[in-house]
C-alpha positions as CSV (number, residue, x, y, z in Angstrom):
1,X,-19.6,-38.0,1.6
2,X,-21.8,-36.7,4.2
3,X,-23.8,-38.8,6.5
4,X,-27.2,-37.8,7.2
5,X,-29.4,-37.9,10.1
6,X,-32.9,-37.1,10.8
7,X,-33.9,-37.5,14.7
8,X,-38.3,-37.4,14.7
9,X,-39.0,-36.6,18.6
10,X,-41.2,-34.1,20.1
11,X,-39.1,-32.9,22.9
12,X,-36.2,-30.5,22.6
13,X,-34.1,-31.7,25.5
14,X,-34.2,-35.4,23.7
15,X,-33.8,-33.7,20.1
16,X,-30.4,-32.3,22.0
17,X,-29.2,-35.4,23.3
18,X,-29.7,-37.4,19.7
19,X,-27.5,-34.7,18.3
20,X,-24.7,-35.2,21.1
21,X,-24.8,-39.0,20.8
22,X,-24.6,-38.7,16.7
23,X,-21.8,-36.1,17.0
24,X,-19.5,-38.0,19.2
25,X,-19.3,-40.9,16.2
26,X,-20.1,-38.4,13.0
27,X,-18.2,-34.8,14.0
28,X,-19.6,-33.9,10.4
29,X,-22.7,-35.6,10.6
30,X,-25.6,-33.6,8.6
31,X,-28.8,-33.6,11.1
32,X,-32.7,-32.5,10.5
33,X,-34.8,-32.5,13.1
34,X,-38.7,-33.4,12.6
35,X,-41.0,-32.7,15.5
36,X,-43.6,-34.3,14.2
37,X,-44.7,-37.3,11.4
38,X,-46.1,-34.8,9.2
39,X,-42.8,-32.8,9.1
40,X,-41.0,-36.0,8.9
41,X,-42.8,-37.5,6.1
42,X,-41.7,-33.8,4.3
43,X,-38.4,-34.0,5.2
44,X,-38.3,-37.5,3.7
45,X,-39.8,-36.3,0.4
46,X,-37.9,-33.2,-0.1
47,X,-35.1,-33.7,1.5
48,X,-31.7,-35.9,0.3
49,X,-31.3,-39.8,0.9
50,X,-30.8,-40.4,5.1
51,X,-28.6,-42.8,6.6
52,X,-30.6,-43.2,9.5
53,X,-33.9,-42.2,11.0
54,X,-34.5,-41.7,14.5
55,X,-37.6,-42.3,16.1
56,X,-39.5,-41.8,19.2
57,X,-43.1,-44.3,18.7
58,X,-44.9,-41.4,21.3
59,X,-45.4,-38.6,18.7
60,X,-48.2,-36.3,18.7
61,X,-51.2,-37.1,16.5
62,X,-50.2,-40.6,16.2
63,X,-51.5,-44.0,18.3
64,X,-49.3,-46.9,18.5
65,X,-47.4,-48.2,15.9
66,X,-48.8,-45.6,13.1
67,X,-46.0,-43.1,12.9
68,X,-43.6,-45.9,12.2
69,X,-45.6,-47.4,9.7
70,X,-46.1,-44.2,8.1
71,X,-42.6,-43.4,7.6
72,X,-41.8,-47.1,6.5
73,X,-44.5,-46.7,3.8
74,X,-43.1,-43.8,2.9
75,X,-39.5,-45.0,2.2
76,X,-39.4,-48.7,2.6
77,X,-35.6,-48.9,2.5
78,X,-34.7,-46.6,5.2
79,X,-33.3,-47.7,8.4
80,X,-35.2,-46.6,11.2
81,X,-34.1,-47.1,14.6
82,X,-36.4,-46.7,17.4
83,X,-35.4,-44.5,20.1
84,X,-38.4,-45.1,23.0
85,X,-38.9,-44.7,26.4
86,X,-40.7,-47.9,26.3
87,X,-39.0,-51.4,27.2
88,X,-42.2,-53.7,27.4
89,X,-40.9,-56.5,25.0
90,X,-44.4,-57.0,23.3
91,X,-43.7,-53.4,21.7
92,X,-40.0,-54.2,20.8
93,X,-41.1,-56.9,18.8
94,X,-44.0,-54.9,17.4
95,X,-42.0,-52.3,16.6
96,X,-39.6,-55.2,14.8
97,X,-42.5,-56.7,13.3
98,X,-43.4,-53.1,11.9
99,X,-40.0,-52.8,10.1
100,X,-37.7,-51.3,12.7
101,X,-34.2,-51.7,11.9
102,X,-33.3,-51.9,15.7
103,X,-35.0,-50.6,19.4
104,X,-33.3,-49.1,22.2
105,X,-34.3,-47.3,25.4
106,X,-34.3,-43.9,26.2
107,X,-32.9,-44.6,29.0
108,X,-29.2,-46.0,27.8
109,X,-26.2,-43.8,28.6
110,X,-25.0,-41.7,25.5
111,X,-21.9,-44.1,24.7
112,X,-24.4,-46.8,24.2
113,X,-26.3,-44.8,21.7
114,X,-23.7,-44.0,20.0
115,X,-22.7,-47.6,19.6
116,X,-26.4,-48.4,18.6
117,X,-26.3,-46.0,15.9
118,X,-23.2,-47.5,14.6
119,X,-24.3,-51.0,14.7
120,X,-27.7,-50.3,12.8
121,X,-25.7,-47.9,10.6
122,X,-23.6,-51.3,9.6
123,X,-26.4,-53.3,8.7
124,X,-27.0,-54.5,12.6
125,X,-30.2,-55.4,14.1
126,X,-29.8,-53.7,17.7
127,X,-31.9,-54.7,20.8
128,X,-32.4,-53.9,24.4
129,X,-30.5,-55.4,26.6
130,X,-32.0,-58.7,27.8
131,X,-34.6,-58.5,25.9
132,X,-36.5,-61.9,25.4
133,X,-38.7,-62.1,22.0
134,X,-42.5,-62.9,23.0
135,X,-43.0,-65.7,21.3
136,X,-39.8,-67.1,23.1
137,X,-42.6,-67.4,26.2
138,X,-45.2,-68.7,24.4
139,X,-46.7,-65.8,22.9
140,X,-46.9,-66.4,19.0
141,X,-45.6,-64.3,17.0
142,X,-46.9,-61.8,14.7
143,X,-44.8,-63.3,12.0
144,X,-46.4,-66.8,12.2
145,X,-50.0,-65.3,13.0
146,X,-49.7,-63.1,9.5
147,X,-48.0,-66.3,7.7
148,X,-51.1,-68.3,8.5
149,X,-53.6,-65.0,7.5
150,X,-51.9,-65.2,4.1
151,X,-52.1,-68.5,3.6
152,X,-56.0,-67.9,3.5
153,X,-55.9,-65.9,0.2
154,X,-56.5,-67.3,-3.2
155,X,-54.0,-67.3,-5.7
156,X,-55.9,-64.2,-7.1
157,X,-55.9,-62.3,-4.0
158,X,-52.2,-63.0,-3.6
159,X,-51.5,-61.4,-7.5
160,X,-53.0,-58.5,-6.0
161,X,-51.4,-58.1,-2.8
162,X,-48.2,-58.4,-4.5
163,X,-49.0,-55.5,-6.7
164,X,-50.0,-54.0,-3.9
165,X,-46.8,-53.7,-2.6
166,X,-45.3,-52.9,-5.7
167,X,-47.1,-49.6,-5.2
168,X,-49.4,-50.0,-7.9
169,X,-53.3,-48.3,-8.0
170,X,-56.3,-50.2,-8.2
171,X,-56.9,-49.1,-11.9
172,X,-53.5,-50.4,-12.5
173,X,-53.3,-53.9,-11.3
174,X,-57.3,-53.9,-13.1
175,X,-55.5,-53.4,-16.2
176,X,-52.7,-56.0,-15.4
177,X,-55.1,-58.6,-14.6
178,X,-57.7,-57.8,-17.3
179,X,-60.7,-57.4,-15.1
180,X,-62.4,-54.9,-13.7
181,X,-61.5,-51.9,-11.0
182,X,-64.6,-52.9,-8.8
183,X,-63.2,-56.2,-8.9
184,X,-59.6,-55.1,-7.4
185,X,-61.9,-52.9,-4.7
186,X,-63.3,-56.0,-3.7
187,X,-60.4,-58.2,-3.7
188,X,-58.5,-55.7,-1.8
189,X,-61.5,-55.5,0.4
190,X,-61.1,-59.1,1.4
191,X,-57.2,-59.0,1.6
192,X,-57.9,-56.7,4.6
193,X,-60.5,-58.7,5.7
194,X,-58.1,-61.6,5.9
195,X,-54.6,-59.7,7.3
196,X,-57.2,-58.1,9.9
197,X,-55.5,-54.9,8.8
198,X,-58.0,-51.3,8.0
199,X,-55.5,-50.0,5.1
200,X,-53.3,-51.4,2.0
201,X,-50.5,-49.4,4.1
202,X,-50.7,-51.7,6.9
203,X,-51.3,-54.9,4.2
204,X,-48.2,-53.7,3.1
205,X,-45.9,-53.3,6.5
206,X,-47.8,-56.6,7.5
207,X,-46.4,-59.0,4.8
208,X,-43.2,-57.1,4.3
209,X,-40.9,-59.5,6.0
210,X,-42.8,-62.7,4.3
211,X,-41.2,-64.7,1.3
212,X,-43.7,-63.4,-1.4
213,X,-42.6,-65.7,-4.1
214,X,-42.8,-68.7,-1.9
215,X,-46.0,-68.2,-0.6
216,X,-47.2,-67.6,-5.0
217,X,-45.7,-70.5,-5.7
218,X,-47.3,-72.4,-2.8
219,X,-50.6,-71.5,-3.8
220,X,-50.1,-72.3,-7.1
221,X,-49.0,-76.2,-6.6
222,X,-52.5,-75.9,-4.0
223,X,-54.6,-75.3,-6.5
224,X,-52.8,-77.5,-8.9
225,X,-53.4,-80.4,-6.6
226,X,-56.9,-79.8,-5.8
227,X,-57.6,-80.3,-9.7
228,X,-55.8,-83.8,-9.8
């Protein structure tokens, strides 16, 4: 079976050095090249499953953290490894937070790429060398901070969310529930509110690495107690 690569970076001479570092492990290694998000996202939807995505965070049209989050909303299962020349440990962990299947420098030698792309490629998280999570030095993290935001919803808002990230519309989970559409508007309205997100992609991506089921269940025995 073939393995499949697609590299997402803007510059030709990094394109180039991708394809050397996947070639030296994967001789027969199947590689598409996306110089942009918007090509990416096509390649995703057109193209055959990946094994591996890799991506640079600095892509034109995109600020921060979007391009990632884009193409995690897009296919929520595939591995992404970030390829940046960025080392600042608040964006590694961002970039974790975001759904990154591992982080490493631009800067590494090829044989360490290589070995990076192997080690996601088995189910590895891979990391800079050295690197020291923020909350490690009392930053909190992102984690804890969206744990807390969630913890705000009602038990309604949290039905909705979770459809949410089952991908369903608004006229769908209004049909679910038995209420109205303007009612889902507004609750998604506050859910975003609440996660201090601007989109139901970013609701999603936020929450993604959160035990859903727990956190029903734990509003559930809430409200239970507040009516004893």
């Amino acid at each position: 079976m073939t393995v499949r690569f697609l590299i997402v970076d803007d510059h030709p001479l990094f394109r180039e050095a991708l394809q050397l570092a996947i070639q030296s492990a994967h001789p027969e290694a199947e590689i598409v090249e996306a110089q942009s998000i918007e090509a990416a996202q096509e390649a995703l939807a057109s193209e055959a499953p990946f094994d591996l995505l890799l991506l640079d965070l600095t892509m034109p049209g995109t600020r921060g953290f979007d391009g990632l989050i884009a193409l995690r909303a897009a296919r929520p299962k595939q591995p992404i490894l970030v390829v940046s020349a960025h080392d600042d440990p608040r964006i590694v962990h961002e970039a974790m937070t975001c759904g990154a299947a591992g982080y490493i420098p631009k800067s590494v030698r090829k044989r360490d790429l290589a070995e990076a792309i192997q080690d996601v490629m088995a189910g590895l998280v891979v990391l800079p060398k050295g690197y020291v999570p923020p909350d490690a030095v009392g930053v909190p993290s992102r984690e804890a901070d969206v744990a807390t935001r969630v913890a705000s919803l009602t038990r309604q808002q949290l039905r909705v969310l979770q459809m949410v990230r089952q991908g369903m519309l608004n006229k769908q989970i209004a049909h679910e529930l038995g209420v109205g559409e303007t009612t889902i508007k507004a609750h998604v309205s506050e859910i975003m509110r609440k996660l201090n997100v601007v989109s139901r992609t970013q609701a999603v991506i936020a929450v993604a690495r959160l035990d859903f089921e727990a956190i029903l269940a734990g509003a559930a025995d809430r409200e239970t107690a507040k009516k004893t």
